[in-house]
C-alpha positions in Angstrom: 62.5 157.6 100.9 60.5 154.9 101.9 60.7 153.3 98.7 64.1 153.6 97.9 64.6 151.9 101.3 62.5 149.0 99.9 64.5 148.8 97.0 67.8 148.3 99.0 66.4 145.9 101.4 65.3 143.8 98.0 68.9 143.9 96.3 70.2 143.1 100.1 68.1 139.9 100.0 69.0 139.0 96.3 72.9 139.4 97.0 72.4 137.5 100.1 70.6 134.5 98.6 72.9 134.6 95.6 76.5 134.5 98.0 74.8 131.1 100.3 73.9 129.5 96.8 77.6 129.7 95.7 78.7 129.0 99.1 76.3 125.7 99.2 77.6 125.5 95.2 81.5 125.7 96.5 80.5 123.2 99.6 79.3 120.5 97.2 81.8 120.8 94.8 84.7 120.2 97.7 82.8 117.3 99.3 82.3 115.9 95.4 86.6 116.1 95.3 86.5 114.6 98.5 84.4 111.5 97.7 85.9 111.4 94.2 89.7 111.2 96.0 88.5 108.6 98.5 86.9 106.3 96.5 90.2 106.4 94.6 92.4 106.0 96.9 93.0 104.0 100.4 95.5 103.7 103.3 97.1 101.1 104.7 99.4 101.2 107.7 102.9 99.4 106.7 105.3 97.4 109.1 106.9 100.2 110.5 103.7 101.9 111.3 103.7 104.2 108.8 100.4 105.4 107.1 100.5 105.3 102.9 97.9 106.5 100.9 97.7 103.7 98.0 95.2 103.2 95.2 92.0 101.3 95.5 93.0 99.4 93.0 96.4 98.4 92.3 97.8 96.6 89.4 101.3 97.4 88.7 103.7 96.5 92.0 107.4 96.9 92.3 108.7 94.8 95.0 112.2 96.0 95.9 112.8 93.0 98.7 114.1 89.9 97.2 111.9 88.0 100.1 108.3 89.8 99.7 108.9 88.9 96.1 108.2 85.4 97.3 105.0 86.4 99.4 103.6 88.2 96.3 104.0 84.5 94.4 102.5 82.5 97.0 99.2 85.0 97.1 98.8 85.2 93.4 99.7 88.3 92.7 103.0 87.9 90.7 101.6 89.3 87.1 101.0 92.4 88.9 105.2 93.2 89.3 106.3 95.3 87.4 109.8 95.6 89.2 111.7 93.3 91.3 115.6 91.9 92.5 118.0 91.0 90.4 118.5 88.5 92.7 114.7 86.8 92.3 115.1 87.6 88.6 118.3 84.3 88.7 116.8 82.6 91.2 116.2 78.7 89.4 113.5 78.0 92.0 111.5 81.0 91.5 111.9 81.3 87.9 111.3 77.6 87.9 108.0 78.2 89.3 107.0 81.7 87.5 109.4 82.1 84.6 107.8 85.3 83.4 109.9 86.7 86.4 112.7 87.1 84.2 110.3 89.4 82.0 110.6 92.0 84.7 112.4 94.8 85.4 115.1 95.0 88.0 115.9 99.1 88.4 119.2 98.7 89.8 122.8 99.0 89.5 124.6 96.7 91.3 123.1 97.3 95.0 122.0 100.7 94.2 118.4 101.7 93.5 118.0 103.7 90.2 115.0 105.9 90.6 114.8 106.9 86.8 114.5 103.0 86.2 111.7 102.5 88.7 109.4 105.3 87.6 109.5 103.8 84.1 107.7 100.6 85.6 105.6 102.9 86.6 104.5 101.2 90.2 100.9 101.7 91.5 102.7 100.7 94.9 106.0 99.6 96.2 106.9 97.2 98.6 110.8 96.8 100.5 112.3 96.6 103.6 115.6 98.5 103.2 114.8 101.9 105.0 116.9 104.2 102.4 115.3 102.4 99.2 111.6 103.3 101.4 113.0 106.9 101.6 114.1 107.2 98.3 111.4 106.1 96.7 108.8 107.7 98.5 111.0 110.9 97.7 110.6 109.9 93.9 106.4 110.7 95.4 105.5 106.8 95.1 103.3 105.1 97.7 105.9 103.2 99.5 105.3 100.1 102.0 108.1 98.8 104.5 107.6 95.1 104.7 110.4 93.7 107.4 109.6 92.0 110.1 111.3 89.8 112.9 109.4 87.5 114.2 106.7 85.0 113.5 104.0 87.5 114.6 105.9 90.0 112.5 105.8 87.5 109.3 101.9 87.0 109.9 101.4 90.8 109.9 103.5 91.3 106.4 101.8 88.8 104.7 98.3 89.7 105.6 100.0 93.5 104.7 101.3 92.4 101.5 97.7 90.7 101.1 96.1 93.9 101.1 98.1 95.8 99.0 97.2 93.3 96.1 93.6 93.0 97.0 91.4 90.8 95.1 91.2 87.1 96.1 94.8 87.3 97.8 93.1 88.0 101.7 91.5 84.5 101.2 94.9 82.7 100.0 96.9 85.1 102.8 93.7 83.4 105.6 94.8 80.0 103.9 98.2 80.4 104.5 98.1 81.6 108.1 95.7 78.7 109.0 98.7 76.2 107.4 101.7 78.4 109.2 99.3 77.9 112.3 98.7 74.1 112.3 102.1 73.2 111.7 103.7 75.1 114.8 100.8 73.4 116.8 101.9 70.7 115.6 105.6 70.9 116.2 104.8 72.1 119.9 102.2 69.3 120.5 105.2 67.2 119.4 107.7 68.6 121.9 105.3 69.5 124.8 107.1 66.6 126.8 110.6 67.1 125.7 113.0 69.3 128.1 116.0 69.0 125.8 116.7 71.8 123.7 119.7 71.0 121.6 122.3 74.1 121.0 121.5 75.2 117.2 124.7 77.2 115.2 123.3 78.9 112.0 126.1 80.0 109.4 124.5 82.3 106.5 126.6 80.4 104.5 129.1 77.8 103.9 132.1 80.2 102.0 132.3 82.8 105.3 132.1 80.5 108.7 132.6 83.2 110.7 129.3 84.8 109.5 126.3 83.6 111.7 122.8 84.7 113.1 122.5 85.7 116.6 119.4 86.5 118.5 116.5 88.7 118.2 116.3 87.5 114.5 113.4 85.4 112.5 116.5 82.3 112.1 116.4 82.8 116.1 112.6 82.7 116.3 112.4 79.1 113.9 115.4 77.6 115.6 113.0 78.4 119.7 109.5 77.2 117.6 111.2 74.0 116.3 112.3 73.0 119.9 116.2 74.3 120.2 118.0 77.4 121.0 120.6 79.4 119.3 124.1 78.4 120.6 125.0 82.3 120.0 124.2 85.0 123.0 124.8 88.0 120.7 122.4 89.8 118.7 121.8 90.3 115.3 121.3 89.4 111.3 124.5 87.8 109.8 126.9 89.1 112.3 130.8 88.2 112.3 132.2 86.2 115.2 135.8 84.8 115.8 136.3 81.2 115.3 137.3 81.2 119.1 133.4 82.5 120.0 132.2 79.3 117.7 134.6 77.0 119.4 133.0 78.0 122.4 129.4 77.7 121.6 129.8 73.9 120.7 126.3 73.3 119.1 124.5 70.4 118.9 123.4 70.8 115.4 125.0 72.8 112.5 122.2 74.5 109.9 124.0 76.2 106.7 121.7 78.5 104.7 122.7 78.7 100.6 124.3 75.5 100.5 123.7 71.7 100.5 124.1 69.1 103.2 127.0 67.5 101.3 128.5 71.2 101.2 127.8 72.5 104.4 129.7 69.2 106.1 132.7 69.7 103.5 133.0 73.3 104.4 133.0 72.6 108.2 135.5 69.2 107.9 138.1 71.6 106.2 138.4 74.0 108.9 141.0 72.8 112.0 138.8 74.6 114.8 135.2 74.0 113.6 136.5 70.3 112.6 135.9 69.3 116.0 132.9 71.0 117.0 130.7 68.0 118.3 127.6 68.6 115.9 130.6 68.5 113.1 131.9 65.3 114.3 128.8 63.6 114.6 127.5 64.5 111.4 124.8 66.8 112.4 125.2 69.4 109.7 122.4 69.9 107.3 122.2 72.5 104.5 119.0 74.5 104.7 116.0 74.0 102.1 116.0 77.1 99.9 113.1 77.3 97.9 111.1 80.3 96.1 113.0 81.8 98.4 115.6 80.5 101.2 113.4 78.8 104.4 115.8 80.0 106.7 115.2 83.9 105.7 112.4 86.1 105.7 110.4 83.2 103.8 106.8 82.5 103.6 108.2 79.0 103.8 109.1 79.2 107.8 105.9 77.6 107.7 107.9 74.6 106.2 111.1 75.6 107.7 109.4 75.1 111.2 108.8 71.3 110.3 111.8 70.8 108.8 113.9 71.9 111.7 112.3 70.1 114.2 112.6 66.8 112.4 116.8 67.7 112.6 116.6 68.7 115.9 114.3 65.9 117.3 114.1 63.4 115.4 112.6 60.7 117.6 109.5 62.7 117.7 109.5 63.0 113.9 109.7 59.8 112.5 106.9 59.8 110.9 106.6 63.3 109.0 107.0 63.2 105.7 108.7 66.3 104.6 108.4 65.4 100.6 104.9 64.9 100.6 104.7 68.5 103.2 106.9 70.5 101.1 105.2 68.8 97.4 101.6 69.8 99.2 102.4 73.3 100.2 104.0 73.6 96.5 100.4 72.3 95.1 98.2 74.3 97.1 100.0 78.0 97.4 101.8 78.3 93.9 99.7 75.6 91.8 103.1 73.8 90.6 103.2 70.1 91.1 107.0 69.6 92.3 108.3 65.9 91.2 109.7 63.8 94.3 113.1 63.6 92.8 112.6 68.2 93.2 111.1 67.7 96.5 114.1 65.8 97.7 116.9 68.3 96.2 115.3 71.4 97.4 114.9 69.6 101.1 118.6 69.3 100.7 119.6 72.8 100.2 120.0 72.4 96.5 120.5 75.9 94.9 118.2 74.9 92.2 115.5 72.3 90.5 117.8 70.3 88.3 
């Protein structure tokens, strides 16, 4: 009896030692997956506070928003797209300074995303900032970062998001570009510190719809307070429609057109029998707006231009003396390594819808 009990005791012990061995086994084998899936893998929290688990290393990026396309350039990470805008794809600037943009797919049809087309550029990650194109492709089980922003603090935050999306060296160029964006609002307000006057400023989108404008609470309303002015419009929001009475009313100062050229914007403005006789109109204080890589005036990496440029319109006795060519020509050298001639300077400074 005694012995038999001995034997059961041993096979108890055997079993016992043999179970915590494949439970220890099973234990290390999980924590290996673990290590192995986070070492593969990292998240990032996008603009709208959501957190995406992206890979370490990521070398194929669709960018779905014409104006992060832009951001990507200007932090060297533009031979990592694999997918972008039909819009970027024709822009002359951009393709002026990468033309192997037009070597990359745009997976849509007409304003519509096509999901089939996207998963054949087969995206590590992809950026946008429309909130259905973030569902749908997130649906289509690809990382997915929302990019939009409002304000300047807004545009510092998606760049230094965009930045480490990319990885690599584009953190340092993203610090670079924050420390220029810095300096020349300090300079601007250093500028203005002693000047009370803030002219009214009217922003159309464009020159073909005037009764399309931007109101407040937008990134045209935050460049038009940095450069020393404020929006002649009370009402809120991106490229809303107002009555010619409401712009009648408003009576700005200064006139800024996005998409089109001084010569344009002032043509545009002269033909119409209301807007004729606004005072900026008569006193010839229209000005198209630079457009760039992408347009200054919208969601651009080039607000840190756009700030400059707007307060030399604005207030121009304070300004005399900055050189826009030589700003824009240096930001051109230093961010996208392309050496822009003065006579390129000079058309893209005057809204010019392309190089030539």
């Amino acid at each position: 009896m005694k012995k038999t009990r001995r034997i059961l005791l041993g096979l108890a012990l055997i079993i016992g030692l043999s179970v915590g061995a494949g439970c220890r086994s099973t234990a290390s084998k999980s924590k290996t997956a673990n290590a192995s899936q986070s070492a593969t893998t990292r998240t990032v929290t996008d603009m709208a506070g959501t957190k995406v688990k992206i890979p370490t290393k990521v070398t194929r990026v669709a960018d779905l928003w014409h104006a992060n396309n832009q951001v990507v350039l200007l932090l060297g990470g533009q031979k990592k797209l694999v997918a972008t805008t039909q819009m970027i794809k024709q822009s002359p600037w951009f393709k002026t300074i990468d033309p192997g943009i037009s070597r990359v797919t745009a997976p849509f049809a007409g304003d519509d995303l096509q999901t089939e087309e996207l998963l054949k550029a087969k995206p590590d990650v992809v950026i946008a900032a429309d909130t259905a194109q973030v569902k749908q492709a997130r649906k289509a089980k690809i990382p997915t970062i929302n990019a939009m922003y409002q304000t300047f603090a807004g545009l510092r935050q998606s760049v230094n998001l965009t930045a480490q999306v990319l990885g690599g060296t584009a953190p340092k160029i993203a610090k670079a570009y924050q420390k220029t964006l810095t300096t020349n609002l300090n300079d601007v307000k250093n500028r203005l510190k002693d000047v009370t006057f803030k002219p009214k400023v009217l922003h159309f989108v464009n020159a073909t719809n005037l009764n399309q404008v931007d109101g407040t609470g937008t990134i045209v309303n935050e460049w038009i307070k940095a450069a020393g002015g404020q929006n002649a419009l009370k009402q809120k929001g991106n490229m809303i429609s107002v009555t010619t009475e409401t712009l009648a009313k408003s009576d700005p100062d200064v006139i800024i057109v996005g998409s089109a050229t001084t010569a344009e914007a002032r043509a545009a403005l002269k033909k119409n029998a209301v807007l004729s006789k606004l005072t900026a109109v008569k006193k010839n204080r229209v000005y198209g707006n630079p457009q760039g890589t992408f347009p200054w005036d919208r969601y651009s990496a080039e607000e840190a231009l756009q700030v400059l440029w707007a307060a030399k319109k604005l207030h121009p006795d304070q300004f005399q003396d900055l050189n826009m060519v030589a700003k824009t020509k240096a930001f051109y050298q230093q961010f996208y390594h392309y050496q822009l001639s003065t006579a390129q300077a000079n058309r893209l400074l005057n809204g010019a819808s392309s190089p030539k």
